[in-house]
C-alpha positions as CSV (number, residue, x, y, z in Angstrom):
1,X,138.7,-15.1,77.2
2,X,137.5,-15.6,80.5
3,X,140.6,-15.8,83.2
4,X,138.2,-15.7,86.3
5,X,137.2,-19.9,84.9
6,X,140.7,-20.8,84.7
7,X,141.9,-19.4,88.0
8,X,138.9,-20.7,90.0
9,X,140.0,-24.2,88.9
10,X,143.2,-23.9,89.6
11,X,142.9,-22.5,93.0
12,X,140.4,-24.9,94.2
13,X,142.7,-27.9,92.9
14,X,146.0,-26.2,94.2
15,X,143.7,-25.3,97.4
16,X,142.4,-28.8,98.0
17,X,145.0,-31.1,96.9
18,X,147.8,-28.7,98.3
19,X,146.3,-29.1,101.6
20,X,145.9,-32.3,101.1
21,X,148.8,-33.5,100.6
22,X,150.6,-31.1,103.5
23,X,148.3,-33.5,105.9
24,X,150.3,-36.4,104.9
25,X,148.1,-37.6,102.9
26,X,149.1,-40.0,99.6
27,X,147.6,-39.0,95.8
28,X,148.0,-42.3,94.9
29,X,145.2,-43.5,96.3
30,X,142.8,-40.9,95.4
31,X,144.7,-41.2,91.5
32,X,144.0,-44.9,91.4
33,X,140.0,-44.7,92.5
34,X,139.6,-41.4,90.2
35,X,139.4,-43.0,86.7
36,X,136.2,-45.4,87.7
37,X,134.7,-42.8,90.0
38,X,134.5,-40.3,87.6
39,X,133.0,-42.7,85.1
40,X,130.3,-43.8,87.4
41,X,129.4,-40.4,88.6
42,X,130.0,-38.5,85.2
43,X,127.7,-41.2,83.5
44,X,124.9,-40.9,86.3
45,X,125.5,-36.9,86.0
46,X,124.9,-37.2,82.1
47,X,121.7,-39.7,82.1
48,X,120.1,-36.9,85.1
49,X,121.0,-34.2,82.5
50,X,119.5,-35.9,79.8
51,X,116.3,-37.2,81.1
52,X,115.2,-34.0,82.9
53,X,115.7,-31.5,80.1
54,X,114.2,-31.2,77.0
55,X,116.1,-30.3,73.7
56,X,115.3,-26.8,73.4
57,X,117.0,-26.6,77.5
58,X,120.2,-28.5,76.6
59,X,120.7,-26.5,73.7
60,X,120.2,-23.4,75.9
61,X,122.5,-25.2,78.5
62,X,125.2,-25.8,76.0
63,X,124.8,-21.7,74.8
64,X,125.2,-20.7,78.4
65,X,128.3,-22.7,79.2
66,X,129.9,-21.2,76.5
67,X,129.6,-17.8,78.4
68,X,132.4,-19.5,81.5
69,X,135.0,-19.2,78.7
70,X,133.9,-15.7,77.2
71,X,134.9,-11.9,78.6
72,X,132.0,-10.4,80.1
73,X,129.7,-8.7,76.9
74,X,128.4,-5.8,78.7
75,X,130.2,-3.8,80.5
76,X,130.2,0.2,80.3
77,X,131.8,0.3,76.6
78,X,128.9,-1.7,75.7
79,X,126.1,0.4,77.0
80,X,128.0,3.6,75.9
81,X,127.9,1.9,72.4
82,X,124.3,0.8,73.0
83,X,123.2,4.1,74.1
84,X,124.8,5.9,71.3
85,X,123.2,3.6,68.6
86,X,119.5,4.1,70.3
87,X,120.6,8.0,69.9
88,X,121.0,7.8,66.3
89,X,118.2,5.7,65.5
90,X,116.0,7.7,67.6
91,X,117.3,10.9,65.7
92,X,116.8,9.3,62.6
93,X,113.3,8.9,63.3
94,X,113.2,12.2,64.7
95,X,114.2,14.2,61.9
96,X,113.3,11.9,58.8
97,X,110.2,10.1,60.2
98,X,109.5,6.3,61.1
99,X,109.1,5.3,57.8
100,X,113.6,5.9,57.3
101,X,114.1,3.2,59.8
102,X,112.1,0.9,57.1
103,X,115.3,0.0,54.9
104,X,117.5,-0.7,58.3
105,X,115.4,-2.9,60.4
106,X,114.3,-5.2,57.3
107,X,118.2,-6.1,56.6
108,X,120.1,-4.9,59.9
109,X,123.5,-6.7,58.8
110,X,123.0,-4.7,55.8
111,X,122.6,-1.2,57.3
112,X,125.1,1.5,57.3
113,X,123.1,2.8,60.8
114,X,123.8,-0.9,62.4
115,X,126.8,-1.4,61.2
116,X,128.6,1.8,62.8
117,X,127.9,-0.4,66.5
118,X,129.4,-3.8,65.9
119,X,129.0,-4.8,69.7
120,X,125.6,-4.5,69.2
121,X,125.5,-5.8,65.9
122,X,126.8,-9.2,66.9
123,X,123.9,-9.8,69.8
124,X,121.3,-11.4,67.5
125,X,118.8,-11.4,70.8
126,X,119.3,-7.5,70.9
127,X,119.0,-7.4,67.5
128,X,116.0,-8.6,67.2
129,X,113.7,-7.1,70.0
130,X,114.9,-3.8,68.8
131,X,114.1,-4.4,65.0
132,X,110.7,-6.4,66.2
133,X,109.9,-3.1,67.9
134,X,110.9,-0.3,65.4
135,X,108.6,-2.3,62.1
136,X,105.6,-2.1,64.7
137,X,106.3,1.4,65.5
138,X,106.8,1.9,61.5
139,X,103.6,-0.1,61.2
140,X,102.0,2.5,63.0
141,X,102.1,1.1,66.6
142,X,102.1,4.5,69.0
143,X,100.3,3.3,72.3
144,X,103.5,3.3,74.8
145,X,101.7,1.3,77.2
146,X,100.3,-1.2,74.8
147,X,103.8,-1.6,73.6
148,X,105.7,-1.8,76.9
149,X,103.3,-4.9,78.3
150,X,104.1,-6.9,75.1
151,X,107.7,-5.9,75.3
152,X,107.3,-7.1,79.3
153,X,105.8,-10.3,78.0
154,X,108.7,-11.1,75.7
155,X,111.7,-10.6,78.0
156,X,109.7,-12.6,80.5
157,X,109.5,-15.6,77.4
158,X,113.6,-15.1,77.3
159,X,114.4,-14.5,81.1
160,X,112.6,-18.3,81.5
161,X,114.3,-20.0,78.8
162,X,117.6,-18.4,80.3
163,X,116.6,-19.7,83.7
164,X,115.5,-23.3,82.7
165,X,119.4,-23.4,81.9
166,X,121.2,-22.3,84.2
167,X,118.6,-24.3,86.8
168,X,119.4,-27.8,84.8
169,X,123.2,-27.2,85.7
170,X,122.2,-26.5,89.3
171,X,119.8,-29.4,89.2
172,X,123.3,-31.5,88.1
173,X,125.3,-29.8,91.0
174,X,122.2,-30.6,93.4
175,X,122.5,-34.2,92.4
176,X,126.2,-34.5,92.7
177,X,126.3,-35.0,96.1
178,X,123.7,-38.3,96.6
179,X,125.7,-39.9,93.0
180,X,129.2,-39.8,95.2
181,X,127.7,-41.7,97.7
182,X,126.3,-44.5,94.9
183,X,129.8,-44.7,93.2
184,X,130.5,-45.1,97.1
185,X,128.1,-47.7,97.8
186,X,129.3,-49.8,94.6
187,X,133.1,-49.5,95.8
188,X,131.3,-50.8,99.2
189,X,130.4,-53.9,97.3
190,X,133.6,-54.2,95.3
191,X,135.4,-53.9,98.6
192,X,133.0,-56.4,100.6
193,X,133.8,-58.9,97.9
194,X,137.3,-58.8,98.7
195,X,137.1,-59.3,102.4
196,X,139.6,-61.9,103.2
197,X,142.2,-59.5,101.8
198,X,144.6,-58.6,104.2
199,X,144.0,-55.2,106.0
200,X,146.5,-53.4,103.4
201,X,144.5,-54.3,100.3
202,X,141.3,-53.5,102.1
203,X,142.2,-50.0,103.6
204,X,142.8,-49.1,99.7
205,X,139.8,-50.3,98.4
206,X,137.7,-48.5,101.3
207,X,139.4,-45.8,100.9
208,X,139.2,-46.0,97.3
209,X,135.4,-46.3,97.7
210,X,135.2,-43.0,99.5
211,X,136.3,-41.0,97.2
212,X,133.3,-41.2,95.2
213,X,132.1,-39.2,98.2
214,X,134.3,-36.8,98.3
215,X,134.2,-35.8,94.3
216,X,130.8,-35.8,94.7
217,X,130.5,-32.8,97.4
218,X,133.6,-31.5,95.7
219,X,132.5,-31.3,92.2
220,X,128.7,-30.1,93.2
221,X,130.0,-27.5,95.4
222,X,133.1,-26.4,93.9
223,X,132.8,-26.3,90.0
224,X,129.2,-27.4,88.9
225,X,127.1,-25.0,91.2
226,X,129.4,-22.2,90.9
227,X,129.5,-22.6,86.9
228,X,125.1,-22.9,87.1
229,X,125.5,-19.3,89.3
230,X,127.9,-17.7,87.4
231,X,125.5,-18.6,83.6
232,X,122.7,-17.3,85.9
233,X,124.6,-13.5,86.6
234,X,125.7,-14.1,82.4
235,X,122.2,-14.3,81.3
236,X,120.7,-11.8,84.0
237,X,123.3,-9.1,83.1
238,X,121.7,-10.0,79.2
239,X,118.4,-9.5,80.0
240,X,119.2,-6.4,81.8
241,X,120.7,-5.2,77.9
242,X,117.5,-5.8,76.5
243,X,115.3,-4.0,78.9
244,X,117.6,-0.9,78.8
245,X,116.6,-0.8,74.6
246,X,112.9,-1.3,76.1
247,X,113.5,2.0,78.2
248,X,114.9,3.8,75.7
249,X,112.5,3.1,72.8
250,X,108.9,3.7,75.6
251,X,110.6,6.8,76.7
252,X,111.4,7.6,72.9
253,X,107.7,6.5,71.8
254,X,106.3,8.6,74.9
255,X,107.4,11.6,72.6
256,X,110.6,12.7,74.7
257,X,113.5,14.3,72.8
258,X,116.3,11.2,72.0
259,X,118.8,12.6,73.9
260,X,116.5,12.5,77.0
261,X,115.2,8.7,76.0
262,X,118.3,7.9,76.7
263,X,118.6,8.7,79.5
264,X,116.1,7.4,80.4
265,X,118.2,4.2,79.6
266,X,121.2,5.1,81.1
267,X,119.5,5.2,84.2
268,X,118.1,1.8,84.4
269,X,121.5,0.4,84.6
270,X,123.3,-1.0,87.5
271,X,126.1,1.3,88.8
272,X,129.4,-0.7,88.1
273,X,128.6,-0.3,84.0
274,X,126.1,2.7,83.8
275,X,128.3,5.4,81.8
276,X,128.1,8.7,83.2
277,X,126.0,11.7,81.6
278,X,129.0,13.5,80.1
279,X,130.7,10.1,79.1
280,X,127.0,9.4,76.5
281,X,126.9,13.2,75.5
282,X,130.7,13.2,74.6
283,X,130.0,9.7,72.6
284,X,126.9,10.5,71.1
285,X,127.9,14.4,69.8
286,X,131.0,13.1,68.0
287,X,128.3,10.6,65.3
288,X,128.1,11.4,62.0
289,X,124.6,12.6,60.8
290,X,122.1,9.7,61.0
291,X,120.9,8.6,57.2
């Protein structure tokens, strides 16, 4: 579970509200305008959503919100687990040839190798670009550079489809903004219609009509944009996963020993989850024989 969600809401609602309401000001008002604003504007929100994205995005959308509510998948347990699994796969091939990794890739749920790194198991993505990878190099594929631009091409395919989602949330929290001020403009109307009310009655409804405005800004600027950012870092820091497996297996296919492939790996990552050197040797000398 994700805390950092939950306490981000909380603060900017205790944050916003708290300080409003030490102004003076009254939640009636903004709790009596609410229910219709966010209608309006959530509505509006949805149709934008709809009409600018095609299936395949909003599936990718809905996959990528998922990610506010989860712990952050890679961390340095990940990449020590990641790192040691390339280090036995690599020594299988090593010592029994390409043609051992055969029975693994073709069922990778079913393989005692796999199995050993659940973390690793459970990302279907990762999965599968490593499998993909290791049947061509089974195949006979041995040209690292030949290899390496089709591996470039691939995680260029995912990074877009990652980035068409997180970009239709931003386009949402873009839009926010301009559909507060028409769920203003409409309690305009509403309160124009009722201008021979006495100034009581019409001070509520204008005011009433301005919060539109205000959960537009709010909502763009405080929930929607920061939840399109933070599925941005999510899927980034999951592309960055696969492209230390692409490191490891050129370096590995360039003929380098597997303890130096990976570190060739280890290196690519970013400093807050790379392991250190001792950390992967300690990790990888206590696995059981590859078979």
């Amino acid at each position: 579970m994700n805390f950092n969600f939950f306490i981000g809401v909380l603060v900017a609602v205790g944050g916003t509200f708290g300080g409003y309401v030490a102004e003076g000001g009254h939640m009636e008002a903004i709790l009596e305008a609410a229910p219709m604003e966010i209608v309006i504007m959530g509505g509006t929100a949805a149709a934008s959503f709809i009409i600018s994205n095609p299936k395949s995005v909003k599936k990718a959308t809905g996959r990528g919100l998922k990610l506010l509510f989860q712990k952050d998948r890679f961390d340095k347990s990940s990449y020590i687990e990641l790192l040691s699994m390339m280090y036995q796969v690599f020594k299988l091939a090593k010592t029994k040839g390409m043609l051992a990794l055969e029975a693994h890739v073709e069922k990778p749920e079913e393989s005692s190798l796999f199995q050993a790194f659940p973390g690793f198991l459970h990302n279907h993505h990762a999965v599968e670009f490593l499998c993909d990878y290791l049947r061509l190099f089974t195949l006979g594929a041995d040209k690292p550079y030949e290899i390496e631009a089709l591996m470039d091409e691939e995680l260029d395919v995912h990074h877009s489809e990652n980035e068409a989602a997180s970009a239709a949330v931003q386009g949402v929290a873009d839009a926010m903004p301009a559909i507060g001020i028409v769920a203003a403009v409409l309690g305009i109307v509403h309160t124009m219609g009722a201008i021979t009310e006495p100034p009581e009655v019409l001070g509520r409804l204008i005011g009433g009509a301005l919060v539109g405005t205000f959960m537009g800004v709010w909502t763009a600027y405080g929930f929607i944009g920061p939840m399109g950012t933070y599925m941005k870092q999510a899927l980034e820091a999951e592309a960055r996963y696969q492209q230390c497996l692409k490191l490891g297996m050129i370096a590995y296919l360039q003929g380098l020993a597997p303890s130096i492939a990976i570190e060739y790996a280890r290196k690519s990552l970013l400093s807050h989850v790379r392991p250190t050197f001792s950390e992967v040797e300690e990790a990888t000398q206590s696995l059981p024989s590859p078979g």
